[in-house]
N, C-alpha and C positions, 0 to 999 in steps of 0.2 A: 504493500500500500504506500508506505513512506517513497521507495522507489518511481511509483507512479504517479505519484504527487510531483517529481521532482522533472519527469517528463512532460506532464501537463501544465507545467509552470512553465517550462521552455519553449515550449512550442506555442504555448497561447502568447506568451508575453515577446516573443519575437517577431506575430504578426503584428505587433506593435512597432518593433524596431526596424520593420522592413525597409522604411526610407530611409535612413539612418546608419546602420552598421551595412548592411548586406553591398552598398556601392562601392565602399570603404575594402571589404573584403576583396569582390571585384579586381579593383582598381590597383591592388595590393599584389595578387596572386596574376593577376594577368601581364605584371612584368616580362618575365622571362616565360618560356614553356620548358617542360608541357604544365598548361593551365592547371590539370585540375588535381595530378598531383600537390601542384602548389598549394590549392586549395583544403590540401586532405592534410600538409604539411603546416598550414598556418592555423587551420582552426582544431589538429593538433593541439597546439601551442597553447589556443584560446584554452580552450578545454583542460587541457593539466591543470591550466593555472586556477580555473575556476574549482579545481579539485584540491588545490593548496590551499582557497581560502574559505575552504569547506572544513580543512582540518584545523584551522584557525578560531572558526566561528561554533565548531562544536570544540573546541578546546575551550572557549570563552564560556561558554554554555556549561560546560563540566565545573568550570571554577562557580558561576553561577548557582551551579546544582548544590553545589559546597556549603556555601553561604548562606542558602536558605529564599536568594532571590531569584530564582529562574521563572517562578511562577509569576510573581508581581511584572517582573520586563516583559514575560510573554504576553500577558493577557494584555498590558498597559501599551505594549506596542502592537498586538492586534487590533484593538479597538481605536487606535489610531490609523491602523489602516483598514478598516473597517469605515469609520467617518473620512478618511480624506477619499476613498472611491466615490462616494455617496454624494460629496462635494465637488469634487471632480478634481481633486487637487494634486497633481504631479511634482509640482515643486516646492520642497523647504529649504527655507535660508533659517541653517541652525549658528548663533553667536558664534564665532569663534572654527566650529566644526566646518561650515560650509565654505568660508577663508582657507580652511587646509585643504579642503576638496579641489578649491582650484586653482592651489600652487602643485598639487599632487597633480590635477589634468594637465597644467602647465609642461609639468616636469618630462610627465610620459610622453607627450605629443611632438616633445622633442628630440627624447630618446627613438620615437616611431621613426620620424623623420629621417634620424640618423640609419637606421639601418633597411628603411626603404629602399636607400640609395645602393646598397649590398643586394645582390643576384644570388647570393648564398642560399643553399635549403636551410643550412642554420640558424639565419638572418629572417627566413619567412618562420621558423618557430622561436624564436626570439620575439618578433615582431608579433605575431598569433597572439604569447604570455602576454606583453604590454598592453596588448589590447584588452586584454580579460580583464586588467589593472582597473579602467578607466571606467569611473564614475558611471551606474547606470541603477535608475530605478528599478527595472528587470532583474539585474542579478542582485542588490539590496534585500528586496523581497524575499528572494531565495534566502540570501545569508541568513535573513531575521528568522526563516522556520528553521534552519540548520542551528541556529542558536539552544532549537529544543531539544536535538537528536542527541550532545551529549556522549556522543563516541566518537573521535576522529577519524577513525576508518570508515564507521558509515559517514558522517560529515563528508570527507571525499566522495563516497560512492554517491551520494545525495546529488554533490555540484558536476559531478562527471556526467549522471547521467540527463541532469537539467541540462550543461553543456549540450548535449545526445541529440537532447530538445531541439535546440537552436538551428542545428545541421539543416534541414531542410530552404531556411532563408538563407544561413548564411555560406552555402553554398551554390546558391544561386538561382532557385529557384523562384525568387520574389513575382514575377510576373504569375507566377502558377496561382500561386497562392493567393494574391491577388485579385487574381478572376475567381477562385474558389469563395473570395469573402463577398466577392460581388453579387456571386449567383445567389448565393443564402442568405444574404442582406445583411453582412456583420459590418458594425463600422468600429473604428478602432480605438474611439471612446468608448464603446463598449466595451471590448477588451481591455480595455484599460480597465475600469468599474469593475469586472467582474476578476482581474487578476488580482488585485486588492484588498476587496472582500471577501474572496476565496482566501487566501493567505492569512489573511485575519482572522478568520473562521477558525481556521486550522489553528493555529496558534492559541487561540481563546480555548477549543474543544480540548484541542493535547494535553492544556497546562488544567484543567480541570478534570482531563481522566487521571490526570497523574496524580494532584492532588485527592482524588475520590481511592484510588488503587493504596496509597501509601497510608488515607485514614485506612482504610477494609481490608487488611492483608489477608491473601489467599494461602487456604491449609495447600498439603500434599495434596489430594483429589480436585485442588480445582477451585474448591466452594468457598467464595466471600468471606470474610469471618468478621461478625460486627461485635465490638466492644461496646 
């Protein structure tokens, strides 16, 4: 389930980023040939990386779990995303945080630059990882449920397989998909709204089965045990 949560967060929230990242990728990989090598070579790159900072964000989460506040951040940043879908709100300017955000986009779009100019397959997974770096409401969302998982090794598998998500755009397929959202009538505020509030969901449900499971522990056979 958590697995599959982590593909349907990728794929919904990437028909989002289709204008966005997928030209970038393109434009990236269509350097040198053969194309689509390049392509399997750079969103590679993306994809590790989004698995590193999957082992980071359930390492945070473990320390969280420590402490006694895993449940309060979860539920407290669900219901924030929860209201800002509902609001329609995409963007926060956090004191202090969102100033680092974009010396950190700064930093990367420079290191991109630099090794766009490089024909290297090591230069297109290089460039792949920096990419995965750079600031996106898409992959935040993910981190924030990965914050509940709490294992590093699933934390990886989580953001690897949300990466997994993405492959269909950002391999280039954006035109497809495209006409796929046309024909069914999705528009991409709605995708937007509905990845959101699903994530929110999640977040709010998890940290209250957890809190429900840890009052009720279950004997040997299975069965609830109420105190």
């Amino acid at each position: 389930m958590i697995l599959f949560t982590a593909l349907a967060i990728g794929f919904l929230g990437s028909l989002h980023c289709a204008g966005m990242c997928s030209p970038l990728a393109i434009a990236v990989t269509n350097l040198s040939k053969p194309a689509l090598i390049n392509r399997v070579l750079y969103n590679g790159g993306r994809i590790v990386s989004y698995g590193i900072q999957g082992v980071v964000a359930a390492s945070v989460g473990f320390v969280f779990e420590r402490t006694g506040l895993q449940g309060i951040f979860s539920v407290s940043l669900g219901v924030l995303l929860i209201i800002a879908g509902f609001a329609g709100m995409t963007n926060f300017n956090v004191p202090f945080i969102s100033s680092g955000i974009n010396k950190l986009t700064t930093f990367i779009k420079i290191r991109l630059g630099d090794f766009m100019k490089r024909k290297s397959k090591a230069a297109l997974i290089t460039t792949g990882m920096l990419n995965g770096l750079l600031p996106c409401g898409l992959t935040y969302m993910a981190l924030s449920y990965c914050v509940t998982i709490t294992e590093p090794v699933t934390g990886f598998l989580f953001m690897f397989i949300f990466g997994l998500g993405t492959l269909p755009v950002m391999l280039g397929f954006t035109s497809l998909v495209q006409k796929l959202m046309r024909y069914f009538n999705i528009s991409f505020s709605k995708i937007t709204t509905f990845s959101m509030v699903f994530v929110g969901l999640l977040l709010v449900s998890r940290s209250l089965y957890s809190h429900h499971t840890s009052n009720h522990p279950v004997d040997k056979d299975g069965i609830s045990v109420c105190r």
